[in-house]
C-alpha positions, -999 to 999 in steps of 0.1 A, spaced: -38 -914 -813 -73 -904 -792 -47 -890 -767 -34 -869 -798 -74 -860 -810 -84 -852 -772 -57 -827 -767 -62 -809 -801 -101 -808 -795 -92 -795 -759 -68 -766 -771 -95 -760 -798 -122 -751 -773 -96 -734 -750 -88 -710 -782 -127 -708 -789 -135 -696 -752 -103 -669 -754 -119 -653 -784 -154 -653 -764 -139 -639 -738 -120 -614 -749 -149 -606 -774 -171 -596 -737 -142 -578 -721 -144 -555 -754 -175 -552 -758 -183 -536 -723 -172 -502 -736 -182 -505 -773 -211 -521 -795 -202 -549 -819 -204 -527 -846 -176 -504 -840 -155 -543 -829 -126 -554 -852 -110 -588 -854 -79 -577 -851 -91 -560 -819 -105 -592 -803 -77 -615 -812 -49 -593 -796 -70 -591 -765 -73 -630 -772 -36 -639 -773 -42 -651 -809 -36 -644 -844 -65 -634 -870 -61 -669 -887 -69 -685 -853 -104 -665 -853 -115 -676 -883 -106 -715 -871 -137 -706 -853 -158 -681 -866 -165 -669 -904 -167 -629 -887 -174 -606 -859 -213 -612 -863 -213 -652 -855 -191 -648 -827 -219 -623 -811 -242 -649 -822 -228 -669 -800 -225 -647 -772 -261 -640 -775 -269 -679 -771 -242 -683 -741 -259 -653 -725 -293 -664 -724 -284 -703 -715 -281 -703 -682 -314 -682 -673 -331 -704 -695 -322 -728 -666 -329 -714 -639 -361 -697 -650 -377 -730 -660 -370 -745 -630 -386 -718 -609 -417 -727 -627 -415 -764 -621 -418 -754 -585 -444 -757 -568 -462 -732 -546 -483 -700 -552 -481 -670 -575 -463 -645 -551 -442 -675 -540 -431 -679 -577 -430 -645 -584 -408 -636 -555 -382 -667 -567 -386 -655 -604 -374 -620 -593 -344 -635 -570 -331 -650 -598 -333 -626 -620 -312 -605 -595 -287 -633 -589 -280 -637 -629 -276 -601 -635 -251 -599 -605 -232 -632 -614 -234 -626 -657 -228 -590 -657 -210 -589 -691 -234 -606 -704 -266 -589 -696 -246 -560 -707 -240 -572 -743 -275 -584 -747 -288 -550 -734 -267 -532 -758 -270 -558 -786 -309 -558 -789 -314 -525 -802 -276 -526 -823 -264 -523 -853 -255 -560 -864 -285 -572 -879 -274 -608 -875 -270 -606 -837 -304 -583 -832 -322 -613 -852 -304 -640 -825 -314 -620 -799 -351 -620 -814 -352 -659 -820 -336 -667 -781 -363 -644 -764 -391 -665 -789 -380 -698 -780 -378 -684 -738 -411 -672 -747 -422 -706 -760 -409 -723 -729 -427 -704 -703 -458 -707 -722 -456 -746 -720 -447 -740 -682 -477 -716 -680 -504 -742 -700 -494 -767 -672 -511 -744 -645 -544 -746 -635 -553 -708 -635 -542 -716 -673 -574 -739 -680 -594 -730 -710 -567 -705 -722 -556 -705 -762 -523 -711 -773 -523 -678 -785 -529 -657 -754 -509 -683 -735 -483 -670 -758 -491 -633 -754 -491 -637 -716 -451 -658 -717 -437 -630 -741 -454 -604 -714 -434 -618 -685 -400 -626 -709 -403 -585 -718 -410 -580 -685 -379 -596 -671 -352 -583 -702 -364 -552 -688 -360 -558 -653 -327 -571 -656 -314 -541 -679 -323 -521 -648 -308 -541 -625 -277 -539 -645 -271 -506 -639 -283 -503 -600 -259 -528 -589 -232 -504 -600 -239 -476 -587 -270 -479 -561 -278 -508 -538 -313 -490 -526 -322 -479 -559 -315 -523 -569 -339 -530 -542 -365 -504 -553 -366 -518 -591 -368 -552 -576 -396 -539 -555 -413 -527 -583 -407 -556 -607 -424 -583 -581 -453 -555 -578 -461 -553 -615 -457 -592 -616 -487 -598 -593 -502 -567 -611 -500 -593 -642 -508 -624 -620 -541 -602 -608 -549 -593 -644 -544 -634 -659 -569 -646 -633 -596 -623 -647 -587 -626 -681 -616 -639 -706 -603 -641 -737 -619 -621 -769 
């Protein structure tokens, strides 16, 4: 019988991942908005009834694309801050890995790109709410340094939503470099570690209002 259970709950998640899948190969030429189901579960392999097994519509499966997307760089970003070392040490690692997410998660740096300005209200709000917890994450990182002492929670917060703008952008620019341009990737990663040690300057002189 668990035999029976496991295999269902196995070809359940297999059927889950087709639709996400098939809902990213889609959406690298179009915006969720102008995405049918019908669309995504023909690209899928799967019938309409199968997608709503999963999802209720089009807008939670980009929900969940938006939290798959962001995942793994929550990962790696907050162990790049555990690390020790100096500012341009973390800097340079924080830029590296930005550069090796947008180069191994394509797709999805693409989606988000295209996603946080879009027209599925829904998916712009999920988008919203993963950036705000990142932010919130990098701020507790940033209140365990010692640069950090005598900051407020609120500018600690100001400063973590600077750098998680700061690397959204970065990463959108990446995205299209590493298509087209290998010298024009390393200029904007040039640039990105510059105006993070431009910010890194500015937090060690900051006294707050």
């Amino acid at each position: 019988m668990s035999h029976t259970v496991g295999a269902r709950q196995a070809q359940k998640q297999q059927s889950r991942r087709a639709l996400l899948d098939a809902g990213l190969r889609l959406l690298a030429d179009q915006n969720l908005a102008s995405l049918g189901v019908r669309e995504v579960t023909r690209e899928a392999g799967l019938s309409p009834a199968a997608f709503y097994r999963h999802f209720p519509d089009l807008a939670a499966l980009g929900v969940a694309l938006v939290e798959e997307s962001l995942a793994s760089l929550h990962v790696m970003i907050r162990s790049v801050l555990a690390e020790a070392g100096g500012a341009e040490e973390l800097i340079d690692r924080a830029v590296d890995v930005i550069e090796r997410h947008v180069r191994e998660h394509r797709a999805h740096v693409r989606f988000l790109a295209r996603e946080r300005h879009g027209g599925v209200r829904r998916v712009r709000e999920a988008i919203d709410a993963e950036l705000g917890r990142f932010a919130a994450e990098v701020g507790e990182a940033l209140a365990l340094q010692p640069v950090s002492r005598g900051w407020s929670e609120q500018d600690l917060r100001m400063l973590a939503e600077l750098y998680v703008d700061h690397m959204v952008s970065t990463a959108s620019a990446l995205l299209e470099a590493q298509e087209s341009d290998p010298a024009r990737e390393r200029r904007i990663a040039a640039t990105a570690r510059l105006q993070l040690r431009l910010i890194s300057l500015g937090r060690r002189h900051w006294q707050a209002s």
